[in-house]
MARDOGU-467461 format. One record per residue (C-alpha): chain; x, y, z; residue in three letters. Coordinates in steps of 0.1 Angstrom, whole numbers. Layout:
REM MARDOGU-467461
c A; east X; north Y; up Z; r ALA
...
This chain:
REM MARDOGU-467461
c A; east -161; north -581; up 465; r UNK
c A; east -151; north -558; up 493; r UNK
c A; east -172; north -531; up 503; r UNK
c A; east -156; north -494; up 504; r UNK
c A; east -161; north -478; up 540; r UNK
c A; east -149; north -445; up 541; r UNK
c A; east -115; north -428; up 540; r UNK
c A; east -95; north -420; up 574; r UNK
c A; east -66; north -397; up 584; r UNK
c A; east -46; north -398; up 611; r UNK
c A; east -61; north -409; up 649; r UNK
c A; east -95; north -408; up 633; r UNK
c A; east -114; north -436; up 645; r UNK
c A; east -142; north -456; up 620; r UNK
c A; east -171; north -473; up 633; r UNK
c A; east -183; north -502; up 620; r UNK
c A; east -195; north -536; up 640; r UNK
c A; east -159; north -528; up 657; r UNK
c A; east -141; north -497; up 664; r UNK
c A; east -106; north -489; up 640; r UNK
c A; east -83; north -459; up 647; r UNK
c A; east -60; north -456; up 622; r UNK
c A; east -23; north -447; up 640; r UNK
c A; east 2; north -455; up 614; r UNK
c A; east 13; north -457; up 582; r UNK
c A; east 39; north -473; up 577; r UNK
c A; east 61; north -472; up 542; r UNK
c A; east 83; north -498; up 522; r UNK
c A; east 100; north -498; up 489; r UNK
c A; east 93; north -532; up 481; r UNK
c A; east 129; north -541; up 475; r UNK
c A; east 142; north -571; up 490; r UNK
c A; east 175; north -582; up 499; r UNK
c A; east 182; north -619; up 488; r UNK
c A; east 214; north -644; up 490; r UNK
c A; east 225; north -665; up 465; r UNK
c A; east 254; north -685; up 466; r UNK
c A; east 257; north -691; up 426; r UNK
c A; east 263; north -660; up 423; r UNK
c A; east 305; north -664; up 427; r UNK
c A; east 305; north -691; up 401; r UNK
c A; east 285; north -669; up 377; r UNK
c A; east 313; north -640; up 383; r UNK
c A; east 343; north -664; up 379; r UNK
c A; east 324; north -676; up 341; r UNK
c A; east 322; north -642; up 333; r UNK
c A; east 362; north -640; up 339; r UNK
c A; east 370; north -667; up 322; r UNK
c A; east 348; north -656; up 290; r UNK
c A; east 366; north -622; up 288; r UNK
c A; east 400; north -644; up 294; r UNK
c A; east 396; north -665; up 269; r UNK
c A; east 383; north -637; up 247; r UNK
c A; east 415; north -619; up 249; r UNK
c A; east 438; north -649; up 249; r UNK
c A; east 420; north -656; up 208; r UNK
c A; east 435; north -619; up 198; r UNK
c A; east 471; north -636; up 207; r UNK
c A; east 487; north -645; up 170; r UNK
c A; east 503; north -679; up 172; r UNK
c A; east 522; north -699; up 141; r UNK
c A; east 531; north -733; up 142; r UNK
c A; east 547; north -751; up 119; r UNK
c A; east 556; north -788; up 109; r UNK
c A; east 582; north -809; up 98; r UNK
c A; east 575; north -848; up 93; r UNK
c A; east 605; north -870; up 75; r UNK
c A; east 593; north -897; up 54; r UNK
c A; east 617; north -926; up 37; r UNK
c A; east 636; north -900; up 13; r UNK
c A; east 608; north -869; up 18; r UNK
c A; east 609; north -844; up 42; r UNK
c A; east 576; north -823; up 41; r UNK
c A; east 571; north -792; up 61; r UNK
c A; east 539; north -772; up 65; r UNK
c A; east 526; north -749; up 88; r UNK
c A; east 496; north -726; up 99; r UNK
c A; east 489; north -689; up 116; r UNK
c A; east 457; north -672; up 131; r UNK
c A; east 464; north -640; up 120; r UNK
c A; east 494; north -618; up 96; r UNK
c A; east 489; north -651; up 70; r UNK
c A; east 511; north -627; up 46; r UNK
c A; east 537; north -623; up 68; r UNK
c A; east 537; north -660; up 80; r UNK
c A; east 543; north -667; up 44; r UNK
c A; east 571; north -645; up 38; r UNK
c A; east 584; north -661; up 69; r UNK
c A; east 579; north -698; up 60; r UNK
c A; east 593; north -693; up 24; r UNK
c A; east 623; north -678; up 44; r UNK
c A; east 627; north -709; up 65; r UNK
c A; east 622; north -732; up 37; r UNK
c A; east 652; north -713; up 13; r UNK
């Protein structure tokens, strides 16, 4: 364990088995300023996540038609307005 030895102010000298004069004091935050080169490809996920996050709010319908020896069968699906898909496809059908 250390061993406390007084307290100083400025240009006061201490005396122990050497003599100390305290000058100084300097300051710091502590913060640190650091690089990292992942960073970019961490920004450019982020984009894509919101992209692709808006892009699934985009209503789409598709619909199918497959001819069979003497059937013809149509079907189709929507992500969103289902009601009005089906007013749609029973229009198509008629």
């Amino acid at each position: 364990m250390g061993q406390f030895v007084g307290n100083l102010e400025l240009n006061e000298t201490l005396k122990t088995n050497s003599s100390l004069t305290l000058l100084d004091i300097l300051s710091s935050t502590g913060i640190q300023i650091k690089s990292d080169p992942g960073i970019p490809i961490i920004y450019f996920g982020f984009g894509c996540l919101m992209f692709s996050t808006l892009v699934s709010y985009i209503t789409y319908s598709q619909i199918w038609i497959i001819i069979e020896i003497g059937e013809l069968l149509i079907g189709g699906n929507t992500t969103r307005a289902i009601l009005d898909f089906e007013f749609e496809f029973f229009k198509l059908i008629k």
